[in-house]
Every structure is written in structure tokens, then in C-alpha cells.
C-alpha positions in Angstrom: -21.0 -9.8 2.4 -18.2 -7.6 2.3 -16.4 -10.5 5.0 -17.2 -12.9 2.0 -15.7 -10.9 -0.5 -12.5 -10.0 1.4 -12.4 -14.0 2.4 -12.9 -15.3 -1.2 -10.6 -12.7 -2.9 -7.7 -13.4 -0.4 -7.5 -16.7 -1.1 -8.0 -16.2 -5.0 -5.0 -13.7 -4.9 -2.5 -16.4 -2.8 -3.9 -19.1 -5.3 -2.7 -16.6 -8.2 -0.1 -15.1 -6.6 1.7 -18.0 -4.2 5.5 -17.9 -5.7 5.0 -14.4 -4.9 3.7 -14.8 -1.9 6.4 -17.1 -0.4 9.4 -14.6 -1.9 7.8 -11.3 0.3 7.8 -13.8 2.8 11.0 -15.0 3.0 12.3 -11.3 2.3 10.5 -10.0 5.5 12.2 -12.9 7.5 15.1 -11.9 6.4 14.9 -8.3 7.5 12.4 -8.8 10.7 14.9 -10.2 13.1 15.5 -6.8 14.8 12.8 -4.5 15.7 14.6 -1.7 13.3 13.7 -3.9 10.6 10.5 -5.0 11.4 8.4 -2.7 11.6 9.8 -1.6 7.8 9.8 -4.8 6.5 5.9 -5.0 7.5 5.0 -1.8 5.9 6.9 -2.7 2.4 5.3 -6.1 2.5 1.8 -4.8 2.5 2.8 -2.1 0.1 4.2 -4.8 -2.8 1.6 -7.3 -1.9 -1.3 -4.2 -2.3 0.8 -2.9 -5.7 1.6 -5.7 -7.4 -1.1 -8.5 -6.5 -4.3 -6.8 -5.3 -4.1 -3.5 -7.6 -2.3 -5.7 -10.2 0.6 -3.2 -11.6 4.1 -4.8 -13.1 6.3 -4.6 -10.2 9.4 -6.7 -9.6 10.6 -8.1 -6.1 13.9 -5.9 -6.6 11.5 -2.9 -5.7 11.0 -4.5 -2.5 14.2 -2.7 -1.1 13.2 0.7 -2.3 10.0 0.4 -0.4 11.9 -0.9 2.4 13.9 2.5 2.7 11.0 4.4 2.1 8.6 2.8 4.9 11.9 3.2 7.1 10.4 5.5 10.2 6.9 4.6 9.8 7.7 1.6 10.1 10.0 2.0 13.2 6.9 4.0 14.8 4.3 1.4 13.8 6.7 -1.8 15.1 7.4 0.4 18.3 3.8 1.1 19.1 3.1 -2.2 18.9 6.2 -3.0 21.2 4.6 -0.9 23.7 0.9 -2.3 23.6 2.5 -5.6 24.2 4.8 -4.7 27.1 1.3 -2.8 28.5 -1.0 -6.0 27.7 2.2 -8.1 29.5 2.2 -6.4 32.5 -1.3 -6.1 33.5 -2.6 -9.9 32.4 0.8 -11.0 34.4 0.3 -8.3 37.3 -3.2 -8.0 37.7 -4.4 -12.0 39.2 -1.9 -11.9 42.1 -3.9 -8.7 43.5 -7.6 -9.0 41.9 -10.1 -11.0 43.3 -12.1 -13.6 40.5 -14.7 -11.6 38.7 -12.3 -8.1 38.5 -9.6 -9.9 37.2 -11.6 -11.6 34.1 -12.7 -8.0 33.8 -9.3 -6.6 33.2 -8.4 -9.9 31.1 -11.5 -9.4 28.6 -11.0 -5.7 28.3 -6.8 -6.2 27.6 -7.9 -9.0 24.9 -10.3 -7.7 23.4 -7.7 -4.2 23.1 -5.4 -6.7 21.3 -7.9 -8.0 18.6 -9.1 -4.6 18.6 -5.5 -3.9 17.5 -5.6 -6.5 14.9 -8.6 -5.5 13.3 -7.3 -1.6 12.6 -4.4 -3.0 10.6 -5.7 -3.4 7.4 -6.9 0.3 7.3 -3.9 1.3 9.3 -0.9 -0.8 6.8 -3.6 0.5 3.7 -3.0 4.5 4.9 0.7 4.0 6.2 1.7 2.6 2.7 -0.3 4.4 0.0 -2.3 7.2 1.2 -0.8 10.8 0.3 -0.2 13.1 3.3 1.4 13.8 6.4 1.0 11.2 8.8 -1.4 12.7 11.3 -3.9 12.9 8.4 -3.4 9.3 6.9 -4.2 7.7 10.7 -7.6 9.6 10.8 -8.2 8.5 7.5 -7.5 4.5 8.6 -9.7 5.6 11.6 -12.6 7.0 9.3 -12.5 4.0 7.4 -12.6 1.5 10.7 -15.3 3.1 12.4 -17.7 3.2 8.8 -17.6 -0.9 9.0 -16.6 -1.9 12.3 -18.7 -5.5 12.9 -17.2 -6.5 9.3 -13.4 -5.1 10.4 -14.0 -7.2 13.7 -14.9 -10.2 12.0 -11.6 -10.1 9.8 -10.1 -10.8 12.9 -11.2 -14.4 13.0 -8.9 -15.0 9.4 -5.2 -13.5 10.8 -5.9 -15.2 14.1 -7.4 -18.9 12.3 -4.2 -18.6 9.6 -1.8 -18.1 13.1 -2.9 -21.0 14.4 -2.8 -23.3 11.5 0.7 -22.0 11.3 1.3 -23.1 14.3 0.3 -26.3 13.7 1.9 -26.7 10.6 5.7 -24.9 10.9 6.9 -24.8 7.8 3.8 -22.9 6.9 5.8 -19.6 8.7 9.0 -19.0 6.8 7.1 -20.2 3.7 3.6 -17.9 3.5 1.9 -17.3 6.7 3.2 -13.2 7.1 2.5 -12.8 3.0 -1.2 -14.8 3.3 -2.0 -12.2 6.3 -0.6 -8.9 4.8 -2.5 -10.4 1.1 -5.9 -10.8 3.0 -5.5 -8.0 4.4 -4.9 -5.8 1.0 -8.2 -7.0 0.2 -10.0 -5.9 3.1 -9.2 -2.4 2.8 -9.7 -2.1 -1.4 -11.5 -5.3 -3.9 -8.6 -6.5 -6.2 -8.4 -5.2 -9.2 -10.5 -7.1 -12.3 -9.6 -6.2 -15.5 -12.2 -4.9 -17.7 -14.2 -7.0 -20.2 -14.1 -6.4 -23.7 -17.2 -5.3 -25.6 -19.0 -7.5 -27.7 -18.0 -5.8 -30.8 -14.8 -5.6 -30.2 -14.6 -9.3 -29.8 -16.2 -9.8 -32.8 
């Protein structure tokens, strides 16, 4: 259910949301082409997308650049660990079959695939606790941890909607300067925290 939720919400919130949507996008482009930048312009993505579309508070794209600024290091540390699970995935699926015999080798290729979706399924609670949870940064991690580990078969099927949105954008390439980075960061808001829906008014008040 909670898979469901996440799924329908996501695409309720780029429906709603889509001119925003495309201008995060084309502002994390523009600051992504080094790996100073995009690590940052990840972080500040997620943190506008999660402010101003999921929780719904008045912010303006201007504020993108303070967020940018203020996700600086984080950022840098988040886009250099990733650097360095790639280069480690890299060298062992590239290594590993000129040495291993059949069945060790799809060993080592399931267990170094399955470490990158494992990846990708910690980001939403990862982005969620880099951006706005309070605290020094040992803390927040545990906290993305804590939340990971209480739903982990839903947080592993979440993985199936980053990876499908991937591949239809690399079907369709326009889709990737236009909304494929804002679509994933969006969707994943919403796995982390339900949007917000503003309250009802009472019957007597309506009347």
C-alpha cells in the first residue's frame, strides 16, 4: 500500500507541479556538469522539490541558490561517495570474468547489482535526512538508516520507478534536460513523507 501511495502521489505532484518540475530540472543541469556541483545541486533539488511541492510551503525558484550554498559539502560527500561505489562496482564487474570461472563470477555480478539498487533504494531516506533533518550529520544517516530498515521490501520496490522512469528517458531524450532528474527527486519526496493535503473545512463553517 504504502508503494501505491508513494506511486499515485508522485505522479499527482508532477501533474500539479510540472513547470516546476522542468525549471529544478534545467537548474540542476546547469550546475551538475562537474562533480563540485553535483552532488549540491542534487541535495537542493530534493530540498525545493520536498519544500515547495510535497510539503506545499510558498517558495520561489530564486531560493534554489541559497539551498545550493547551503547543501554545498554534503553534497560534495554524498556525490563523492557515490563516485567511489561506482569506480568499486567498475572494477570488479570489469575485473572479475577474466579470472572467475561461470558460476563465481555471476556470484560476484548479482551481489555488486544488487549493492547498486541497494544504493538506490536508501536515497529517498538518505536525500530526506541530508536536506531537512536537524543535527550533525552522523545522526541524520542513522536516522535515514532507521527509517530504511522499518520498511525495507516497500523501499526495495521503489526501486522499480527511478530505474522504469531511467529507461523511458532513455528512450525518449528530450525527456532528460526537460523532467527526468525533477520526476525522480519528486517521487522520491513522497516516499519518505505523504504530501501534504490541506485540511477540510467543517460543515458549519461552509455553511
Amino acid at each position: 500500500m504504502e508503494f501505491l501511495r508513494s506511486l499515485v502521489q508522485g505522479a499527482v505532484l508532477t501533474w500539479r507541479h510540472l513547470p516546476e518540475v522542468v525549471a529544478v530540472n534545467l537548474l540542476w543541469l546547469a550546475f551538475s556538469w562537474t562533480l563540485v556541483g553535483f552532488g549540491p545541486a542534487t541535495l537542493a533539488a530534493y530540498h525545493w522539490l520536498a519544500r515547495h511541492a510535497r510539503d506545499a510551503k510558498e517558495l520561489r525558484l530564486k531560493e534554489f541558490f541559497p539551498l545550493l550554498l547551503r547543501h554545498l559539502w554534503a553534497g560534495v560527500g554524498w556525490a563523492l561517495a557515490l563516485l567511489l561505489l561506482l569506480a568499486l562496482a567498475y572494477a570488479n564487474l570489469a575485473f572479475w570474468p577474466r579470472v572467475l570461472p561461470p558460476f563465481a563470477l555471476a556470484v560476484v555480478q548479482v551481489f555488486w547489482w544488487y549493492v547498486l539498487a541497494l544504493w538506490l533504494a536508501l536515497q529517498p531516506y538518505v536525500l530526506e535526512s541530508l536536506t531537512l533533518e536537524p543535527g550533525p550529520l552522523p545522526s541524520r544517516l542513522f536516522v535515514a538508516l532507521a527509517r530504511f530498515f522499518r520498511e525495507p521490501l516497500t523501499a526495495h520496490a521503489r526501486v522499480l520507478v527511478p530505474v522504469t522512469v531511467l529507461w523511458v528517458g532513455l528512450q525518449f531524450k528530450t525527456l532528460i534536460p526537460l523532467v527526468l532528474v525533477g520526476v525522480i527527486l519528486l517521487f522520491m519526496t513522497v516516499s519518505v513523507k505523504p504530501m501534504y493535503v490541506p485540511p477540510q473545512p467543517r460543515e458549519e463553517e461552509v455553511a
